[in-house]
N, CA, C and O atoms as a MOPAC input file, in Angstrom:
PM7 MOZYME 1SCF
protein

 N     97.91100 1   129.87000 1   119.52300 1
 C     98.00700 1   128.53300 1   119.00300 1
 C     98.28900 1   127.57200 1   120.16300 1
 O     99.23200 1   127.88500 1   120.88900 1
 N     97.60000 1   126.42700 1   120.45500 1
 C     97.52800 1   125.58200 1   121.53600 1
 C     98.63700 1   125.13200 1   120.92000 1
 O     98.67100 1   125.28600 1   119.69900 1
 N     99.79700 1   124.47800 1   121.58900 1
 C    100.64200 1   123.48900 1   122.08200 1
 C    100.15500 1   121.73000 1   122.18200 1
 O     99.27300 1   121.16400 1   122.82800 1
 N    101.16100 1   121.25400 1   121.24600 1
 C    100.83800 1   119.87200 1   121.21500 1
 C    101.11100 1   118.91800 1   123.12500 1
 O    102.00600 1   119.31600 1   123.87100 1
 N    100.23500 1   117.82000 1   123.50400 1
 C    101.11000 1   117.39600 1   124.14100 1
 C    102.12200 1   116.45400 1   124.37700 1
 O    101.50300 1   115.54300 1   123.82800 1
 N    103.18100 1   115.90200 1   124.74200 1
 C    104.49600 1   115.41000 1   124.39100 1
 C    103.74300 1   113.55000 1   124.43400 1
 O    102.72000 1   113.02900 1   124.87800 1
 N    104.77000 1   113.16900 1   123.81400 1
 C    104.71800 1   111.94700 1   123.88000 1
 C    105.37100 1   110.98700 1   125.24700 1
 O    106.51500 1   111.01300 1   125.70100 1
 N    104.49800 1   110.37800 1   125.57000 1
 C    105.54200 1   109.44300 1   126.93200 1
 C    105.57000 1   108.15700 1   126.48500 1
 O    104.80500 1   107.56100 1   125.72700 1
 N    106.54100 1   107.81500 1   127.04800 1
 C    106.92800 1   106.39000 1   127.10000 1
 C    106.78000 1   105.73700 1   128.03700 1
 O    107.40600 1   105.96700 1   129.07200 1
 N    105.49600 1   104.27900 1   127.86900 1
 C    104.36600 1   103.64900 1   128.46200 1
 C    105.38800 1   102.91300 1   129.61300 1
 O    104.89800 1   102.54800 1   130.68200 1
 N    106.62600 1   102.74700 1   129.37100 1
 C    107.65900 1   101.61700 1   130.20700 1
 C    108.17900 1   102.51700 1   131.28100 1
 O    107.66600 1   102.24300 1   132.36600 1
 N    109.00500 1   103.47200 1   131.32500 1
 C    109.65300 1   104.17600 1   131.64800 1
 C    109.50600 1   105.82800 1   131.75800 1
 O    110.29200 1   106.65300 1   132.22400 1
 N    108.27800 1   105.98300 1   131.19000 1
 C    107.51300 1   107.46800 1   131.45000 1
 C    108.36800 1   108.96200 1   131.19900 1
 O    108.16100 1   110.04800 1   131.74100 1
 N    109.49600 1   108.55000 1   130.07400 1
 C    110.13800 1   109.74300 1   129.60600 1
 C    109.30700 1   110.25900 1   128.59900 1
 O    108.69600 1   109.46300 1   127.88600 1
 N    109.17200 1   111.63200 1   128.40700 1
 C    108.57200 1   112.12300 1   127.94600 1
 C    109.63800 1   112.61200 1   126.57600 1
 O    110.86800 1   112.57600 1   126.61100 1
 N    108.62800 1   113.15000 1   125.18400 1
 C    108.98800 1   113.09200 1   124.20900 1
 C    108.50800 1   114.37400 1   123.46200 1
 O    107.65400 1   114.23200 1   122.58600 1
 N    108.90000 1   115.37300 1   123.68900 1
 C    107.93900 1   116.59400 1   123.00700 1
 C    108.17100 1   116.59500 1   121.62900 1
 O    108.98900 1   115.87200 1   121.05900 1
 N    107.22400 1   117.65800 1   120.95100 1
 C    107.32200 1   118.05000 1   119.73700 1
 C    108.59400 1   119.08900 1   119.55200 1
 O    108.96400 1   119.70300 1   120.55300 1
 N    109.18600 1   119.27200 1   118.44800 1
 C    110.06300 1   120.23500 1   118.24500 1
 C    110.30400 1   120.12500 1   116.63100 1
 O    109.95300 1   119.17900 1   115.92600 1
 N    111.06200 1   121.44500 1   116.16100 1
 C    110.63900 1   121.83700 1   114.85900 1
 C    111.86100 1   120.49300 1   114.24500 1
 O    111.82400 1   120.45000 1   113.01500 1
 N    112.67600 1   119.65800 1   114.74000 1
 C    113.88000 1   119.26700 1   113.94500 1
 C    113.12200 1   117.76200 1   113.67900 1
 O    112.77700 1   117.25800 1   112.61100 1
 N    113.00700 1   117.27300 1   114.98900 1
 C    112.64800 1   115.47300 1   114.97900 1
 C    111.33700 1   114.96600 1   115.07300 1
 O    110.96200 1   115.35500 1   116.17900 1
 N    110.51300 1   114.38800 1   114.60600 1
 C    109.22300 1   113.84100 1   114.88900 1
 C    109.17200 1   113.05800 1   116.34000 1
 O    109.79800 1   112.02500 1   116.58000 1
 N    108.41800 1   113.65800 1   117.14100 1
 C    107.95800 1   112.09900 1   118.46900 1
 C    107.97200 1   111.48700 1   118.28400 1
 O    108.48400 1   110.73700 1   119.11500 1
 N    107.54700 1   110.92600 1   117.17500 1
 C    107.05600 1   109.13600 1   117.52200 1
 C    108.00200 1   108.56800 1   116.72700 1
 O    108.10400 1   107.37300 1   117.00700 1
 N    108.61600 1   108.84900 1   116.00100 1
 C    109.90600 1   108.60400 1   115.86200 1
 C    111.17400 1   108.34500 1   116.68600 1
 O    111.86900 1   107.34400 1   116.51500 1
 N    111.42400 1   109.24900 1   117.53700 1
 C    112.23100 1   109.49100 1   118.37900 1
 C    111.18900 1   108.18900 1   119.56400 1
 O    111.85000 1   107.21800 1   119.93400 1
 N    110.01200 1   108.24400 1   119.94900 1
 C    109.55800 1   107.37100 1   121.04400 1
 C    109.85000 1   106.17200 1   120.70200 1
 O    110.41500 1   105.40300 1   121.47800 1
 N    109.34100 1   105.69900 1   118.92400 1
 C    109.89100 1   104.54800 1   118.82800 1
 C    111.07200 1   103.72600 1   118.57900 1
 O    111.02100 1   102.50100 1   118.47000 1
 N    112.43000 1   104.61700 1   118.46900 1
 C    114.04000 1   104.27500 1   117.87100 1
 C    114.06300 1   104.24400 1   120.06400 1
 O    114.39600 1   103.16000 1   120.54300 1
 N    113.85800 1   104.92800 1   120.66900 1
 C    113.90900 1   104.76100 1   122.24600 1
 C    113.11500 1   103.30400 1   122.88800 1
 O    113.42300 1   102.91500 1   124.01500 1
 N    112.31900 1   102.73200 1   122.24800 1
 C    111.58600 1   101.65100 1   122.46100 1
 C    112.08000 1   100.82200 1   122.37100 1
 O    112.12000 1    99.94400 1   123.23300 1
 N    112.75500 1   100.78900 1   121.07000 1
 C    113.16500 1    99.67700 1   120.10900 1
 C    114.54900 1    99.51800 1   120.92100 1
 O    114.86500 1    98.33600 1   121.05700 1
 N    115.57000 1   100.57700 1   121.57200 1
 C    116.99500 1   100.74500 1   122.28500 1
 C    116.45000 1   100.57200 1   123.62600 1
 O    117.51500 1   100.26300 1   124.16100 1
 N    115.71600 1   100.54200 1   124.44700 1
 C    115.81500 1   100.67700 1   125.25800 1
 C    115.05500 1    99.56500 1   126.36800 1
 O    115.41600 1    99.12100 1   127.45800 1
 N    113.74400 1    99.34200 1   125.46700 1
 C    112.98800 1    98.16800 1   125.94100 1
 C    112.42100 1    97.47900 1   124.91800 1
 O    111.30400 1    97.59100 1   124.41400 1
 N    113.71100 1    96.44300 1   124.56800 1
 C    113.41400 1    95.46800 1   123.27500 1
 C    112.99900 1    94.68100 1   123.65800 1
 O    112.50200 1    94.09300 1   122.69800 1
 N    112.68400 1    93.80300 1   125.08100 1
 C    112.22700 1    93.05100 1   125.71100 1
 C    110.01000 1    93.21700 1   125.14100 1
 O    109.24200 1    92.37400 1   124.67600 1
 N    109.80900 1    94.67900 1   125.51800 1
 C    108.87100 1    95.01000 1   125.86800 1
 C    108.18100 1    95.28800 1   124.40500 1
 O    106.95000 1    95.29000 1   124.38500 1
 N    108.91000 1    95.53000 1   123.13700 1
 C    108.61900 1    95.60100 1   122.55000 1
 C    108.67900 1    94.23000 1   121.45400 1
 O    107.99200 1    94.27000 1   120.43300 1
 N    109.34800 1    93.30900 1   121.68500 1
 C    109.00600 1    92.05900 1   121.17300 1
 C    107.52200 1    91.36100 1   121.30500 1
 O    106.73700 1    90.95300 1   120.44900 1
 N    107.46600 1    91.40200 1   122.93500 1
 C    105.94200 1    91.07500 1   123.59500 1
 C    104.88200 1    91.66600 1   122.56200 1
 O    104.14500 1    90.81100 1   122.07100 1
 N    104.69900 1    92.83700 1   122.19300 1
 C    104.00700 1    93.49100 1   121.94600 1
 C    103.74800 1    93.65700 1   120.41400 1
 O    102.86500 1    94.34400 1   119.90100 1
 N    104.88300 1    92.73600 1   119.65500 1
 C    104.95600 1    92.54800 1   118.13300 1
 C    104.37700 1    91.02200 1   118.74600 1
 O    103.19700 1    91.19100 1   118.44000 1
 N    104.39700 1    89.93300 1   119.26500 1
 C    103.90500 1    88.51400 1   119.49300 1
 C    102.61800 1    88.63700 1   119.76500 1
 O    101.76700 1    87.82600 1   119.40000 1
 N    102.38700 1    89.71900 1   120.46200 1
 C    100.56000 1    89.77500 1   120.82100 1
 C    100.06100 1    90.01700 1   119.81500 1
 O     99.20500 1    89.21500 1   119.44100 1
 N    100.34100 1    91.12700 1   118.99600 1
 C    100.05000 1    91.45900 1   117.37900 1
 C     99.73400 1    90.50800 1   116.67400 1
 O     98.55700 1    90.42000 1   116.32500 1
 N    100.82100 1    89.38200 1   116.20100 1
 C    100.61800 1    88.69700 1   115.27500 1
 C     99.86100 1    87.59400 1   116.07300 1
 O     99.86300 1    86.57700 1   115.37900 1
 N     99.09600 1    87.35000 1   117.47200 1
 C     98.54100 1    86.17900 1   117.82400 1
 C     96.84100 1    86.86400 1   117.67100 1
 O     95.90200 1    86.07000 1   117.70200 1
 N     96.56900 1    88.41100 1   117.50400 1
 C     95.68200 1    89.13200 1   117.39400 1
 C     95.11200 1    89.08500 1   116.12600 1
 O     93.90100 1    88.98100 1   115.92700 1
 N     96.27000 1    89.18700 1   114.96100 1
 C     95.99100 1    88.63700 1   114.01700 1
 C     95.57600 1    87.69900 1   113.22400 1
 O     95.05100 1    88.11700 1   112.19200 1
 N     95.62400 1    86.74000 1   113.33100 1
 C     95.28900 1    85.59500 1   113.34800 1
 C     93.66300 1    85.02700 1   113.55700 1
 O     93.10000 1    83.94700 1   113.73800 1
 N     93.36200 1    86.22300 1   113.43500 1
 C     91.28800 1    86.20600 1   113.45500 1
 C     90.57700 1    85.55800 1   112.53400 1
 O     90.90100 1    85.18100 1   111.40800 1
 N     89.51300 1    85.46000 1   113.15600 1
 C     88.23400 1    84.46800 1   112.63000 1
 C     88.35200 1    85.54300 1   110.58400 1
 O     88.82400 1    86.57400 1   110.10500 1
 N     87.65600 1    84.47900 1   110.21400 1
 C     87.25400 1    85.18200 1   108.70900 1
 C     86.14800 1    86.19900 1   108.86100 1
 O     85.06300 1    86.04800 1   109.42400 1
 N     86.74900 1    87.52400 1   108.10200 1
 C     86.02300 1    88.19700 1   107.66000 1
 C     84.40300 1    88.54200 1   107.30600 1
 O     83.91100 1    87.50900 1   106.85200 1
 N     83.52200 1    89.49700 1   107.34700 1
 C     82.22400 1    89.03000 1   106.30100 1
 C     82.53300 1    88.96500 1   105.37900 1
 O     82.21700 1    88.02300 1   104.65100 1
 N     83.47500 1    90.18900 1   104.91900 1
 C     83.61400 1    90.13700 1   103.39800 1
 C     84.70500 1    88.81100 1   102.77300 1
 O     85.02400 1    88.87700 1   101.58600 1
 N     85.15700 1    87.81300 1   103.50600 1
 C     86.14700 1    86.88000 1   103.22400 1
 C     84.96600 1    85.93300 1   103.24800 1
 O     85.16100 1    85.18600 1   102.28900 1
 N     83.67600 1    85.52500 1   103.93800 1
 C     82.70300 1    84.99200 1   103.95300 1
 C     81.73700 1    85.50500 1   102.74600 1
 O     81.69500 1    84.46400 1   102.09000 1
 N     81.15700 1    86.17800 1   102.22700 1
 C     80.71100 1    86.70100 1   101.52000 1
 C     81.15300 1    86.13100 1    99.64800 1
 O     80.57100 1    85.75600 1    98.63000 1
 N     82.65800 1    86.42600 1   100.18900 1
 C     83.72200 1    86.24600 1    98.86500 1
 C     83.66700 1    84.88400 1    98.15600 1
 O     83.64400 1    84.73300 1    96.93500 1
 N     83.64300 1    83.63400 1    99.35300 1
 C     83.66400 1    82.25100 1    99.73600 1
 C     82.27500 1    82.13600 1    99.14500 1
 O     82.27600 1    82.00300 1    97.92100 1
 N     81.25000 1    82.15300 1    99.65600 1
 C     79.52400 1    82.18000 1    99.13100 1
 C     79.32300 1    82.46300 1    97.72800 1
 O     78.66700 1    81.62100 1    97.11500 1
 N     79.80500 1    83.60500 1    97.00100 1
 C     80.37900 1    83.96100 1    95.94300 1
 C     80.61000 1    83.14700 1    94.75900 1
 O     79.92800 1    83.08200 1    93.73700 1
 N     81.97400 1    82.37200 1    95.14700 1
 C     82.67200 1    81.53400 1    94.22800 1
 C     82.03300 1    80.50900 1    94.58100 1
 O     81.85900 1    79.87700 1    93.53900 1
 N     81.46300 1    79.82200 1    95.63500 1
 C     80.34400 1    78.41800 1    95.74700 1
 C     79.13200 1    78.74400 1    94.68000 1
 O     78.69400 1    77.87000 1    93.93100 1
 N     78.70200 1    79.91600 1    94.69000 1
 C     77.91900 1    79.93100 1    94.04900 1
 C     77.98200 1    79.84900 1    92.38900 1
 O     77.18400 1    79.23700 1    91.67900 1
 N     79.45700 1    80.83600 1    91.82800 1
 C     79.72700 1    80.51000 1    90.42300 1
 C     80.10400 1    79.09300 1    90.12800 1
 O     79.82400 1    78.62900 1    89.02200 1
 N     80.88100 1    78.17400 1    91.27000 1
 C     81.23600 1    76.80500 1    90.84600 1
 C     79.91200 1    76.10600 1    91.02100 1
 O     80.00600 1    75.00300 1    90.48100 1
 N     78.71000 1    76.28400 1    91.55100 1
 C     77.88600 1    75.29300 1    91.59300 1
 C     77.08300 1    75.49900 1    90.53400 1
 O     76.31000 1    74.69200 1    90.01800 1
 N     77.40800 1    77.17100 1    90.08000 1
 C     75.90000 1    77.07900 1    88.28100 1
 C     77.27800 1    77.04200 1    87.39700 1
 O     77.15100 1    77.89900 1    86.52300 1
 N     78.28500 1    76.51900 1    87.30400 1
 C     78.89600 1    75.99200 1    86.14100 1
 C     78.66800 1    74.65100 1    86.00600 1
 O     78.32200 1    74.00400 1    85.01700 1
 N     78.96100 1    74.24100 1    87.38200 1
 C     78.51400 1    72.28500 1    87.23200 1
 C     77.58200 1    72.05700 1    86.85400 1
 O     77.53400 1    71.14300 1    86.03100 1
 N     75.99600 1    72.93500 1    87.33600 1
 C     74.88200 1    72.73000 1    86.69300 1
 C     74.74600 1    73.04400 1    85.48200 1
 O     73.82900 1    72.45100 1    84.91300 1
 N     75.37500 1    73.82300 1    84.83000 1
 C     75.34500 1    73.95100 1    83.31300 1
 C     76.31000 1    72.38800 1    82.85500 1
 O     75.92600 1    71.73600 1    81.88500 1
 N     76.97200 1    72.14600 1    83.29200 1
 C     77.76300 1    70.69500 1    82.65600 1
 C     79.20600 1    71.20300 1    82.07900 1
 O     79.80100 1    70.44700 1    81.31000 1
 N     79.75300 1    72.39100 1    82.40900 1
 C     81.32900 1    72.75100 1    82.56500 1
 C     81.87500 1    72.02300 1    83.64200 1
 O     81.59900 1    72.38400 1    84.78700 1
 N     82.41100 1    71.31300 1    83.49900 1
 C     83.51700 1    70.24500 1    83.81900 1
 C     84.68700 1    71.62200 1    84.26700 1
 O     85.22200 1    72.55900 1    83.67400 1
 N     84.66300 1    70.89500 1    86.07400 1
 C     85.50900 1    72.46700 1    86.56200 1
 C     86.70700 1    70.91400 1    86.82400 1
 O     86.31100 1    69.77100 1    87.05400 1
 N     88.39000 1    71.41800 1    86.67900 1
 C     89.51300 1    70.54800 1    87.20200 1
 C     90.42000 1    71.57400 1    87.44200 1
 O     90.17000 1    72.74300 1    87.14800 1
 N     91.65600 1    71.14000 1    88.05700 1
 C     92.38200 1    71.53300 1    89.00700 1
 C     93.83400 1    71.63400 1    87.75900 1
 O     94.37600 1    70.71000 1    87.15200 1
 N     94.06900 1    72.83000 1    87.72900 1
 C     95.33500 1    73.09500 1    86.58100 1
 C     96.93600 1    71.58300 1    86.77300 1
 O     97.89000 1    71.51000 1    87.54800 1
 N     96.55300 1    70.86600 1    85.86500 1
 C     98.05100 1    69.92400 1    86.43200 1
 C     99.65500 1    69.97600 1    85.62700 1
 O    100.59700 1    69.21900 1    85.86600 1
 N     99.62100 1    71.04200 1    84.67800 1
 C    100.41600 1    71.36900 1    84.10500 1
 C    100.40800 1    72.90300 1    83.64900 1
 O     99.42500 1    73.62400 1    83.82200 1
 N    101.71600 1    73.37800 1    82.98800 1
 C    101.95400 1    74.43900 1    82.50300 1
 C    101.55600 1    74.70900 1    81.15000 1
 O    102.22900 1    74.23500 1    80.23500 1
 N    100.43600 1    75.48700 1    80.88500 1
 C     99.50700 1    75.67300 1    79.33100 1
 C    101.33700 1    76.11300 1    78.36900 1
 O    102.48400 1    76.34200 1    78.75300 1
 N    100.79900 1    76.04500 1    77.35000 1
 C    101.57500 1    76.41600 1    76.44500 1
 C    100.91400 1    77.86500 1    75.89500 1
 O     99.74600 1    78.21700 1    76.05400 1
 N    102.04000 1    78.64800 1    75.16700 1
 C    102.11700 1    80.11600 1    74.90600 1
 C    100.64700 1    80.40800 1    74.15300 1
 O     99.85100 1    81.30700 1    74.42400 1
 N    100.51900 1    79.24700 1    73.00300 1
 C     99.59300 1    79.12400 1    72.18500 1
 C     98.00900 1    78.87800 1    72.65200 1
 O     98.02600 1    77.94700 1    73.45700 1
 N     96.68500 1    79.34800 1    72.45800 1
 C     96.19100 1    78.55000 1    72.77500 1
 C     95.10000 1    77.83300 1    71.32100 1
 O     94.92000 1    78.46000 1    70.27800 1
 N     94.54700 1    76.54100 1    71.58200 1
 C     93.87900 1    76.10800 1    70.95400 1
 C     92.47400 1    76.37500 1    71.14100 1
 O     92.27600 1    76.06800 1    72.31600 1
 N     91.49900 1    76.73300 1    70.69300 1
 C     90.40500 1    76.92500 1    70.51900 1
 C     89.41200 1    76.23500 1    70.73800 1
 O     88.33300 1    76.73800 1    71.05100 1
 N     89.63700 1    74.75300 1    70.58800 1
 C     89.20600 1    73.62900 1    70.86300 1
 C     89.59000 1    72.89800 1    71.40600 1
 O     89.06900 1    71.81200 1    71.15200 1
 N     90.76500 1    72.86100 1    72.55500 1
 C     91.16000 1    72.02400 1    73.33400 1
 C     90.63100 1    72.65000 1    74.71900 1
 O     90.61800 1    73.85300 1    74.97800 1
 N     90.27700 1    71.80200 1    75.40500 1
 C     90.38800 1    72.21700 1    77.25300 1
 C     90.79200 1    72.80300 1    77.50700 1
 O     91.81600 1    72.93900 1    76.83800 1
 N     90.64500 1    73.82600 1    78.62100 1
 C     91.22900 1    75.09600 1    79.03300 1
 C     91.59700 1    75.14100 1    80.25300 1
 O     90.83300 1    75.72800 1    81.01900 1
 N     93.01000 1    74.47900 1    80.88100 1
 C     93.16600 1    74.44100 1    82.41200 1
 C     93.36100 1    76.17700 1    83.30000 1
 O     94.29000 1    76.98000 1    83.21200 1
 N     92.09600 1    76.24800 1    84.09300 1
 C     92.82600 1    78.05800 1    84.24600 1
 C     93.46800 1    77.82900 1    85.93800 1
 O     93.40500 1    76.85000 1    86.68200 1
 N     93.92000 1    78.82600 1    86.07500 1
 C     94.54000 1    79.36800 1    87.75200 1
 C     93.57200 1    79.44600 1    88.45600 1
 O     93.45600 1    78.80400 1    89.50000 1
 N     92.52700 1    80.42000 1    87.90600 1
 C     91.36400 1    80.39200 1    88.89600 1
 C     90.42600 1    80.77500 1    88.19200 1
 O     90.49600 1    80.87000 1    86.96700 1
 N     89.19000 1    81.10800 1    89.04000 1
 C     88.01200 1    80.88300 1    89.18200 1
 C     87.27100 1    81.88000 1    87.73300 1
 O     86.42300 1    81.68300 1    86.86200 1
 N     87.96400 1    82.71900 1    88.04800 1
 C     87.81400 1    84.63400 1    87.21800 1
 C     88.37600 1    83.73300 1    85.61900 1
 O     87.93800 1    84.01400 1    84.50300 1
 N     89.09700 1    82.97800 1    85.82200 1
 C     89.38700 1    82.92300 1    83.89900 1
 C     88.34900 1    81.88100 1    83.66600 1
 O     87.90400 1    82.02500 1    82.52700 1
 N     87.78000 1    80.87600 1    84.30100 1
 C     86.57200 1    80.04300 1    84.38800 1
 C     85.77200 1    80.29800 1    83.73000 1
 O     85.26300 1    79.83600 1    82.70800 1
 N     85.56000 1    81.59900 1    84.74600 1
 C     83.86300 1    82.49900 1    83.83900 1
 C     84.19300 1    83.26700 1    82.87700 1
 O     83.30800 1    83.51700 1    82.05900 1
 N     85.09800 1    83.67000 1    82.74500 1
 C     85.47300 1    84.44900 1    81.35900 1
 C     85.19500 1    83.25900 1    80.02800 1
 O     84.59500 1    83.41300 1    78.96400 1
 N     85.79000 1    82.24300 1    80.50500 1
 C     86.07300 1    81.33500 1    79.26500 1
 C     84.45000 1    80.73600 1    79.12700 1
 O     84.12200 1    80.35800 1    78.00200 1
 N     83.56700 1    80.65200 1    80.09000 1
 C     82.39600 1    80.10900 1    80.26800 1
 C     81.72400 1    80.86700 1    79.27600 1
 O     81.18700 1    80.46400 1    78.24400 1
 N     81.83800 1    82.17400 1    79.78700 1
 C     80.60300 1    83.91300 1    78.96800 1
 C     81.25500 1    83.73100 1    77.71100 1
 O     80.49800 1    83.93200 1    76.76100 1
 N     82.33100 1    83.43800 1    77.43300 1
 C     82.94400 1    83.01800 1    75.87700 1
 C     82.50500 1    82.01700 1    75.14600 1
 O     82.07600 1    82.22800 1    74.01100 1
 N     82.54100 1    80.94400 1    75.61200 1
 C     81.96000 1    79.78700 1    75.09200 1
 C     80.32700 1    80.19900 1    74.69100 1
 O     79.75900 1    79.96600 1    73.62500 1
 N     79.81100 1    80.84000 1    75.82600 1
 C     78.36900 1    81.01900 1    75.61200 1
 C     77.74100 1    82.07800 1    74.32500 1
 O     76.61000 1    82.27300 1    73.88000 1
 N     79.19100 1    82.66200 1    73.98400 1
 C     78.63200 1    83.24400 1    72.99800 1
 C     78.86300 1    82.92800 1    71.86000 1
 O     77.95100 1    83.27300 1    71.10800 1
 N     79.92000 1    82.27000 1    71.22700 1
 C     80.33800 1    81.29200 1    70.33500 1
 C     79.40100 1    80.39300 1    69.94700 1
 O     79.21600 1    79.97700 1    68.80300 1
 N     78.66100 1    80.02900 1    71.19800 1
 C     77.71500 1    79.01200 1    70.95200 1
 C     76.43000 1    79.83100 1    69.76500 1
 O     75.46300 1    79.18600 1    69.36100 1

């Protein structure tokens, strides 16, 4: 059975083997975190400035999507508005329907359409 090889530490080059009690990277990272908090702050700031990326396809895709369900509701003549109050428990059947989003829109739309 081959032998794992140990873990080192990128700052200070102590090494970190496997053994049956403690996990490496465990042990590499509680030593990171004690020992070079400096080095490991840097390296949580680069993260979240890495993060911070362009949109997605599928976040583009998603966007194209909902342009597309809000532009064939307007063309059908559903009157789309922006929720400005809290609905009540009840609903009415025949009153306006302010929703959260987009998904109760078309639900209430494919509803209407069949009522009709």
């Amino acid at each position: 059975m081959a032998s794992k090889k140990p873990l080192t530490c990128p700052v200070c080059k102590k090494r970190f083997s496997y053994s049956a009690k403690t996990n490496p990277f465990a042990r590499l990272s509680k030593h990171m975190w004690s020992k070079h908090k400096t080095y490991m702050l840097k390296k949580q700031k680069s993260g979240k400035r890495k993060a911070k990326s362009k949109a997605t396809q599928l976040d583009q895709e998603l966007q194209w999507t909902d342009d597309m369900i809000i532009h064939s509701l307007q063309q059908a003549g559903i009157p789309l508005s922006m929720p400005t109050q809290q609905q009540a428990p009840y609903l009415n059947p025949y009153a306006p329907t302010q929703h959260q989003s987009i998904t109760g829109l078309v639900i209430s739309a494919f509803k209407a359409g069949q009522l009709a």
